[in-house]
C-alpha positions in Angstrom: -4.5 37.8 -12.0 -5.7 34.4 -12.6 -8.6 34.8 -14.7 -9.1 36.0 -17.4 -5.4 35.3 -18.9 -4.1 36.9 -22.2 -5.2 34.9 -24.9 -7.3 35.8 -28.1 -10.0 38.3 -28.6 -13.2 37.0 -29.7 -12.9 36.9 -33.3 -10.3 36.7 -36.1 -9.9 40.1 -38.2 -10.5 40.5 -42.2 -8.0 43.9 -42.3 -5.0 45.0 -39.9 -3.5 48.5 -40.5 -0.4 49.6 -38.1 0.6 52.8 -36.8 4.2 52.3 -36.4 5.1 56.0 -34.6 2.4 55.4 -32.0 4.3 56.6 -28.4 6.3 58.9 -30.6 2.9 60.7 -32.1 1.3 60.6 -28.3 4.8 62.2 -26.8 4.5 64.8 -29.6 0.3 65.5 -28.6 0.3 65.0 -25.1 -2.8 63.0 -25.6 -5.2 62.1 -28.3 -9.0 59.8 -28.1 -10.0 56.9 -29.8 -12.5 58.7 -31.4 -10.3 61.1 -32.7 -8.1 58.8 -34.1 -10.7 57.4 -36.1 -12.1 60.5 -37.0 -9.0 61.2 -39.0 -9.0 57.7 -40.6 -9.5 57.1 -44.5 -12.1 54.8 -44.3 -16.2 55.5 -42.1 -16.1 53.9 -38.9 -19.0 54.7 -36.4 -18.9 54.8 -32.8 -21.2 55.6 -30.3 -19.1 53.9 -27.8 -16.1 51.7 -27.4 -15.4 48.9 -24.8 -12.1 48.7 -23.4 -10.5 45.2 -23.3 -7.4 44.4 -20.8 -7.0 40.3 -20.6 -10.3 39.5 -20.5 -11.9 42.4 -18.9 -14.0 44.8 -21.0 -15.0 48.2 -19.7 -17.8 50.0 -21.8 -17.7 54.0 -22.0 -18.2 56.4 -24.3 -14.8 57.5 -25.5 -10.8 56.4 -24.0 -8.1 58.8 -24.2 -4.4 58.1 -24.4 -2.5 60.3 -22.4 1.4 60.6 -22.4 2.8 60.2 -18.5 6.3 62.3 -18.7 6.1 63.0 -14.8 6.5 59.4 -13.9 10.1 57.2 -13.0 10.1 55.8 -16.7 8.7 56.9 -19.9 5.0 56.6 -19.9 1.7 56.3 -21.1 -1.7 55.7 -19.8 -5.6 54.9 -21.2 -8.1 56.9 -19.7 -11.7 55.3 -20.4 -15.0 57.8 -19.9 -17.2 54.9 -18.7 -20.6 53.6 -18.5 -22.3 54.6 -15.0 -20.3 55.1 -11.9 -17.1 53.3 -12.8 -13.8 54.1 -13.0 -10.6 52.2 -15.6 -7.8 53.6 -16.7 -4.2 52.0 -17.4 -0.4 52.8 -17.0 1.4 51.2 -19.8 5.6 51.0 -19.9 6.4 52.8 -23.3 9.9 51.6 -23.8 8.9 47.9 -24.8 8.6 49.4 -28.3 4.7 49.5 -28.6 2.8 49.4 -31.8 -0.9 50.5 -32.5 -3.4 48.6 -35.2 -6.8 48.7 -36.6 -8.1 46.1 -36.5 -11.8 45.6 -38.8 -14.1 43.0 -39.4 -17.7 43.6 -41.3 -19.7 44.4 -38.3 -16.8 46.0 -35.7 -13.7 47.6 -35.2 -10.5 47.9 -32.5 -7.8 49.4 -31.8 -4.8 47.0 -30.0 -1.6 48.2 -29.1 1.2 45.5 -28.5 4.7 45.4 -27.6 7.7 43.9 -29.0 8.0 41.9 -25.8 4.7 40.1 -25.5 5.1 39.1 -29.0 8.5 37.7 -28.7 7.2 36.3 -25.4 3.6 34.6 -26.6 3.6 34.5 -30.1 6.6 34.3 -32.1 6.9 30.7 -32.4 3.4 30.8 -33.8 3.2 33.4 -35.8 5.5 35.0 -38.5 5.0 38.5 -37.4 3.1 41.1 -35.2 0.4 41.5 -38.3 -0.4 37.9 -38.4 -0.7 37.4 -34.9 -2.9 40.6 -34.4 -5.1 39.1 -37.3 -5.9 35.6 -35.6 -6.9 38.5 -32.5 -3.8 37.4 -30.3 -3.4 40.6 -28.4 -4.1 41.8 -24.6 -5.0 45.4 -24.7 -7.7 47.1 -27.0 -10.8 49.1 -28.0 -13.4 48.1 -29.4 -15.5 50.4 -31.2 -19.5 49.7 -31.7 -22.2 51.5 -32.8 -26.6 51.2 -32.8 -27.8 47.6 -31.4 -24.3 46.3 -30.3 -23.4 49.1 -28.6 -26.4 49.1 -26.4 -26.0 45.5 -25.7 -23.2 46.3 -24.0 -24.9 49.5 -22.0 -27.4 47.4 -20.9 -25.2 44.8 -19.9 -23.1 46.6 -17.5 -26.0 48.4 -16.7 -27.4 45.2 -15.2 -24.6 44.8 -12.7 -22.9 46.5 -9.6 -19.5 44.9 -11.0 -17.3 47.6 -12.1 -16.7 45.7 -15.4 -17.6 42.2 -17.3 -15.6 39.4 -18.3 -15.3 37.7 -21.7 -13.6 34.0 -21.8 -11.5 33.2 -24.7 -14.6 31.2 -26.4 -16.3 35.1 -26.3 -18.6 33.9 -24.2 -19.5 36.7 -21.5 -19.0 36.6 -17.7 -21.3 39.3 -15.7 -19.9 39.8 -12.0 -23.2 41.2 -10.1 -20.7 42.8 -7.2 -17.4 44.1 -7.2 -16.4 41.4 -4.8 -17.6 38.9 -7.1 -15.5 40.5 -10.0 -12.2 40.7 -8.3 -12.7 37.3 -7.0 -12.9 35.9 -10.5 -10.4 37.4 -11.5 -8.0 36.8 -8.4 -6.7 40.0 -8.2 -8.3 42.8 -5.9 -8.7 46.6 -6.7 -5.1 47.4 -4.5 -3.0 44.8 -6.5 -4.5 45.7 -9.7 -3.6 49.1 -9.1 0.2 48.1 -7.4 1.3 45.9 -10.6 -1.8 45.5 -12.8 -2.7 42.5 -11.0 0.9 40.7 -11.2 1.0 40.7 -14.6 4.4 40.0 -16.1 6.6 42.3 -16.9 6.6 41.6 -21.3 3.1 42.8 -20.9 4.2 46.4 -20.1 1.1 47.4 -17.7 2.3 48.8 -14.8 -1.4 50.4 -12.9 -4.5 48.9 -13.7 -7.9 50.9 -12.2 -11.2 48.8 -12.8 -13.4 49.7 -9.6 -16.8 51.2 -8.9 -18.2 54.2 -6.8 
């Protein structure tokens, strides 16, 4: 996949939390959503909907669920994302790389990353002290953000104006909106069959195996 890369999220973040036990807690569940999850946090965060962010890509819907894959070769476990409009996304994620989850908060939003040991030994560890510091300067490739009132429709009505099956945001967090699918698997050099094959050749210290972004 040749654009986007992984590189930073759009902004740095005032408060990182981690939730060490993360594939344990899902093996345990079988499956829990992002909303859940933050429904059962100490501190008020509200969400009418969340945008799911994969290098670059962000996929608006109304709630993602994490779903543990024992059925498959290797241990296992996938996002689901209940999207905006006729679009499907969902992820298959390698859980033996040793993943960890965070919050991640800022005044105005909140997110979810999950990062494994490898693509922080791989990317990061010679600029940053530890996976905390990292995921505060927003150095991570998978997440969800969680919005509510204006920004949230923003984003409705910003995928609503496309056919793409997702948008695009640059690592300045300046948006990129695909009107076609064509045109959004053309930026992003990768086409619906590879992402699904290998998540769009991404390398192996990223732990996505299956990567669905398309459109009915």
């Amino acid at each position: 996949m040749s654009q986007p890369q992984s590189g930073p999220s759009d902004r740095p973040w005032d408060d990182v939390s981690r939730f060490p036990t993360f594939v344990d807690h899902l093996e345990d569940e079988g499956a829990f959503s992002v909303r859940e999850i933050v429904d059962n946090l100490d501190v008020e965060i509200p969400v009418d909907g969340i945008v799911y962010h994969d290098r670059g890509i962000r996929v608006p819907g109304y709630d993602a669920t994490f779903v543990h894959e024992p059925s498959r070769s290797r241990p296992a476990f996938s996002l689901e994302v209940d999207t905006v409009g006729p679009r499907n996304a969902w992820a298959v994620f390698d859980a033996q790389l040793g993943w960890d989850l965070y919050l991640l908060q800022t005044d105005d939003v909140a997110a979810l990353a999950w990062v494994s040991d490898e693509e922080y030994k791989t990317e990061e560890v010679t600029l940053f002290d530890s996976k905390h510091d990292a995921l505060a300067a927003g150095r991570f490739s998978f997440g969800v953000f969680c919005y509510s009132g204006s920004a949230w429709q923003e984003r409705v009505e910003r995928i609503q104006r496309t056919n793409a099956p997702a948008y695009l945001k640059r690592d300045d967090g300046t948006p990129v909106i695909p009107q076609s699918p064509s045109e959004f698997y053309d930026y992003i050099g990768s086409t619906a069959t590879e992402l699904r094959k290998d998540g769009g050749g991404a390398p192996p210290y990223l732990g996505i195996l299956e990567l669905e972004v398309s459109i009915d």
